[in-house]
C-alpha positions in Angstrom: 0.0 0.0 0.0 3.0 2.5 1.1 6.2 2.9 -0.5 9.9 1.8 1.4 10.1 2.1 5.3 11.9 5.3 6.6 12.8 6.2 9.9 13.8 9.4 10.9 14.9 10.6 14.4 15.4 14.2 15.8 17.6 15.2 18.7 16.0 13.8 21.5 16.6 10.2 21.3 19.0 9.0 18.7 20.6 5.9 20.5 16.8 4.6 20.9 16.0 5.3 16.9 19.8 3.2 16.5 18.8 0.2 17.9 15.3 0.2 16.5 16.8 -0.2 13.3 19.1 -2.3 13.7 16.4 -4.8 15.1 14.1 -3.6 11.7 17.4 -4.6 10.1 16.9 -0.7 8.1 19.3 1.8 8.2 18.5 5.3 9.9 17.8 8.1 7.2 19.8 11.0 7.6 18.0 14.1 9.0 19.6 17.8 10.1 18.3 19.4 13.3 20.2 21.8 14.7 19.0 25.7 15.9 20.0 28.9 14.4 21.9 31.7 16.2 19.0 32.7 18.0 17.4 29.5 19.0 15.1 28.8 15.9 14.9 25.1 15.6 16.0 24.0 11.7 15.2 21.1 9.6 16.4 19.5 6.5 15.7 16.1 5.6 18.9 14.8 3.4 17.3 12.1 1.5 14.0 11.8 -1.2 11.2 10.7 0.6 8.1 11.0 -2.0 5.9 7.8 -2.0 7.4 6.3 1.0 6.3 5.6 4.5 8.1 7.6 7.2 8.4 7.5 10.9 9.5 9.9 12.9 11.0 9.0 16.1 11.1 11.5 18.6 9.9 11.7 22.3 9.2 15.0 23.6 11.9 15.0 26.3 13.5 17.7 28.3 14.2 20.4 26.6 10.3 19.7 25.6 9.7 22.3 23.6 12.7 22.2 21.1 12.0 18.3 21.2 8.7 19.4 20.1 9.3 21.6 17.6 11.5 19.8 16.2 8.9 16.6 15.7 6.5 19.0 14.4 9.0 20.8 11.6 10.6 17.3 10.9 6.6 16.4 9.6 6.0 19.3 7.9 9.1 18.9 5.5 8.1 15.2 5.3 4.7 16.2 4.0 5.7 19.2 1.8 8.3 16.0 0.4 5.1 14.2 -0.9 5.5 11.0 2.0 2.9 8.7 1.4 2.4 8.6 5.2 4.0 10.0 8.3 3.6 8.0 11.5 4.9 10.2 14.6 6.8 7.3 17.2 6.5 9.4 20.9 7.8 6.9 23.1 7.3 9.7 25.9 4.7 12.2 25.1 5.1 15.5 27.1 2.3 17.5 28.4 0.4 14.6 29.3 0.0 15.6 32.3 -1.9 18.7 31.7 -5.2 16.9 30.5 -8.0 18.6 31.8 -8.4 22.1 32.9 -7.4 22.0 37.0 -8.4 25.7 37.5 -10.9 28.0 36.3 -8.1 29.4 33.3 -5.8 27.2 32.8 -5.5 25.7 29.5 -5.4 21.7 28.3 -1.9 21.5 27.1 -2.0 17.6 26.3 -5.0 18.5 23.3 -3.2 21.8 22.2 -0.2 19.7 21.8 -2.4 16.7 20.0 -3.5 19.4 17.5 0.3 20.8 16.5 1.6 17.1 16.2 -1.8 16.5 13.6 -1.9 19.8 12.2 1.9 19.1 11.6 1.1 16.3 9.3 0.8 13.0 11.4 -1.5 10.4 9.8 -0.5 7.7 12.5 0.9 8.3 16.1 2.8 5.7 18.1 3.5 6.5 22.2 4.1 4.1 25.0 2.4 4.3 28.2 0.2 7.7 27.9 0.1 9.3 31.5 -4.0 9.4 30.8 -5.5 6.9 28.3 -8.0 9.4 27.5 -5.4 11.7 25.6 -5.7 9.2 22.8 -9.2 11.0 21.9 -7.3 13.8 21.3 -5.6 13.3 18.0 -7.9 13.0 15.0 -5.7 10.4 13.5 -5.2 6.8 14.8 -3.1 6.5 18.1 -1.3 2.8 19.2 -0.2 3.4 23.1 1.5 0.9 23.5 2.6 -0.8 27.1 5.9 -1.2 28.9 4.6 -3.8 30.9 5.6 -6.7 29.4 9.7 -5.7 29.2 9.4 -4.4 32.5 7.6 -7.7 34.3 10.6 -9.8 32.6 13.3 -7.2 34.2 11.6 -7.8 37.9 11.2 -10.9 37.4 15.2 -11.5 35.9 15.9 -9.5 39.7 15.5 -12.8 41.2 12.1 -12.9 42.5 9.5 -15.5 42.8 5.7 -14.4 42.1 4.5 -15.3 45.2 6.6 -13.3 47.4 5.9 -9.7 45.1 2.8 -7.7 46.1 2.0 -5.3 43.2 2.0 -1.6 44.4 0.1 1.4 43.1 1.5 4.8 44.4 -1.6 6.3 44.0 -5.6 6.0 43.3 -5.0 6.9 39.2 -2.6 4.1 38.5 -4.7 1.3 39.7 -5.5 0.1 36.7 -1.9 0.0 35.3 -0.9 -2.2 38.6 -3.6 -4.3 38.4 -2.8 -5.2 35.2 1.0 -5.8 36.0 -0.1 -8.0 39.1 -2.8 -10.1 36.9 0.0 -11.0 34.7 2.2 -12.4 37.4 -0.4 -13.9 39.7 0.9 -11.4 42.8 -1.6 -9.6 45.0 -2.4 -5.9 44.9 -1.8 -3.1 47.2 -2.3 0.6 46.9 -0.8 3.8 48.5 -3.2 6.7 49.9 -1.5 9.5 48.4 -2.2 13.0 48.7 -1.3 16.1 46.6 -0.8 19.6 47.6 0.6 21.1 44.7 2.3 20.4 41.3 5.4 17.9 41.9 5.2 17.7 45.9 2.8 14.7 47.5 2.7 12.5 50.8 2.3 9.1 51.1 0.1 8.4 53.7 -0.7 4.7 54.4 -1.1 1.2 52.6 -4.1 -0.4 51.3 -3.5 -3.8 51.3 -0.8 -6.2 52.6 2.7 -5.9 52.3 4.8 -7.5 55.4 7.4 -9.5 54.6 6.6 -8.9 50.8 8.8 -7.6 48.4 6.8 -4.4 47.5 7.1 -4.1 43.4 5.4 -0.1 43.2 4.9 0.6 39.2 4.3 4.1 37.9 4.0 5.5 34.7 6.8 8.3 34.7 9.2 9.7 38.0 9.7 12.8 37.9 11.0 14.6 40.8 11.1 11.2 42.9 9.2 12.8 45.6 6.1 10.5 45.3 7.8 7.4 44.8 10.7 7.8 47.6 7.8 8.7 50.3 5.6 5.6 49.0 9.4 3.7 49.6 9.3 4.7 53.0 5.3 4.1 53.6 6.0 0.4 52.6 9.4 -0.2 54.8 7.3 1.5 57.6 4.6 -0.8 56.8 6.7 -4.3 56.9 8.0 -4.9 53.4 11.3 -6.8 53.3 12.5 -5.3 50.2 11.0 -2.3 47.6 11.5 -2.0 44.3 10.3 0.2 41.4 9.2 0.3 37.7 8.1 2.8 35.8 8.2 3.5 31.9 9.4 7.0 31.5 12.4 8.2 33.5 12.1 12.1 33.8 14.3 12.2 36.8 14.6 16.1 37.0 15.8 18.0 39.9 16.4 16.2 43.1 15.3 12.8 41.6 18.8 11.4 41.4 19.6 12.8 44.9 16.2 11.6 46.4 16.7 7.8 44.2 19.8 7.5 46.1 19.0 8.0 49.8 15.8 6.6 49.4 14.2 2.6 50.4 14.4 1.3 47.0 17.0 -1.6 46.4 16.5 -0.9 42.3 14.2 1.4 40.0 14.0 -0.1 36.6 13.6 2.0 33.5 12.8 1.7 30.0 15.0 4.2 27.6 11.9 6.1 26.2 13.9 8.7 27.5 18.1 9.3 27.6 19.3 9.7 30.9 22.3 10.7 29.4 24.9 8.6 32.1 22.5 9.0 35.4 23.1 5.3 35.6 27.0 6.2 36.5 25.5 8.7 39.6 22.9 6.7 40.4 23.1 2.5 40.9 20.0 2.0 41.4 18.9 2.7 37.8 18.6 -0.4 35.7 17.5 0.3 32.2 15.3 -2.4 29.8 14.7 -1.3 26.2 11.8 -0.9 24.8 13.4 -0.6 21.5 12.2 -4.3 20.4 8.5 -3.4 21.1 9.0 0.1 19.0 10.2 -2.1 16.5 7.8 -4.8 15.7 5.1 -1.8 15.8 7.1 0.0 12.8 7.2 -3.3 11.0 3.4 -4.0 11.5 2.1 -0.8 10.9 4.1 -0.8 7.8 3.4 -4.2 6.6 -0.4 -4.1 7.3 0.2 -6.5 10.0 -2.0 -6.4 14.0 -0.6 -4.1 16.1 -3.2 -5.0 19.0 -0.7 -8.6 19.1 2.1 -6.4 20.5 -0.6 -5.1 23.5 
């Protein structure tokens, strides 16, 4: 239906677009980004693309909004290039977090950013592990959100741990769902944290729902951030008997004090998937292990493109 495969990456994750190819078995197409004297983001895509089915691989990362441009100029030149179709791979989509309005005037950034990225030229968008499932209404174009659950539940499992001795943590009421899911698939009971917010990036963990003495506690988030929520659910589940605590989470944002917090904090390990660089944190920070979810990326390119299920990769 589509011409040859293309891939195309940005700035914001090139060793992730690497090893996507190489497990396509493609080579990377050659792209310039890179930012004018002032800071305007620049685009030139080094290679004829006309009749051929691109995708662009590019999380929206810190810095977020050059990230974003970048994705958004990258899809313009491919459609003003005459691509046959333009698939936008956001292994971490920024702004999700802003989804509804949470005060009288404040705006709903996830949709406004929806709108650029179609508006742009996406006919297809591919993200992994959307902070709210809803967001996927947002795009006028068809959106695969894809889960890191599946590397993830082999990396806890490869830490040495039998099923029956993990309870399943959610650090909070919203990701429920998401741990329930992660706990169904390895027969382990469920427990959740009673977590309250004050304001944007600070929260305390109150107390436990469920069991967790003499479990090791296995808490699974979405993103970390700042590492506030997760090191105080850490220290809600040691407080509350757990033998050992460990975390999982998809997208590593890790900014401010999150390295600091990560390494005085409960947690024996924090695994990681590398939606996002962390550009050497591992070397600061032990703790961090990192799975790929590069293979996962991969085999949704190569069905999208041949025509093939992608709801066999969920």
């Amino acid at each position: 239906m589509y011409g040859d495969l293309r891939i195309l990456t940005g700035n914001a994750n090139k060793p992730l677009a690497q090893s996507i190819c190489r497990n396509i078995g493609c080579e990377l197409t050659e792209a310039l980004c890179t930012t004018f004297s002032d800071g305007e983001s620049r685009v030139d895509i080094n290679s004829s693309v006309r009749g051929d089915d691109v995708f662009v691989i590019q999380p929206t990362c810190a810095p977020v909004d050059l990230h974003l441009m970048q994705l958004c100029l990258m899809m313009d030149a491919l459609k003003r290039a005459s691509a046959s179709r333009i698939t936008a791979v956001i292994p971490y989509y920024g702004y999700a977090r802003q989804d509804r309005k949470a005060s009288p005037r404040a705006p709903i950034s996830a949709k406004l950013v929806a709108d650029f990225i179609s508006t742009a030229g996406a006919n297809r968008v591919v993200t992994v592990d959307l902070h709210a499932g809803q967001i996927q209404g947002f795009f006028n174009c068809p959106v695969d959100n894809l889960y890191a659950s599946s590397v993830l539940l082999e990396a806890v499992l490869n830490h040495g741990l039998q099923p029956e001795e993990i309870v399943v943590v959610s650090p909070d009421a919203g990701g429920v769902e998401r741990a329930r899911a992660f706990a169904k698939r390895i027969g382990a009971p469920l427990a959740i944290i009673d977590k309250r917010r004050d304001r944007p990036n600070q929260a305390s963990a109150t107390h436990v729902i469920g069991n967790v003495k003499d479990k090791v506690a296995v808490l699974v988030d979405d993103m970390i951030d700042t590492a506030g929520t997760l090191c105080a659910a850490g220290d809600v589940l040691v407080r509350e008997g757990a033998r050992e605590v460990i975390a999982c989470a998809s997208h590593g944002v890790l900014s401010g004090p999150a390295i600091e917090r990560i390494n005085n904090s409960a947690f024996s390990a924090i695994y990681l998937t590398d939606t996002i660089p962390l550009h050497g944190k591992m070397e600061v920070c032990p703790k961090i292990r990192i799975v790929s979810i590069a293979e996962l990326l991969a085999k949704t390119i190569h069905n999208i493109h041949t025509g093939l299920s992608v709801s066999a990769l969920f």
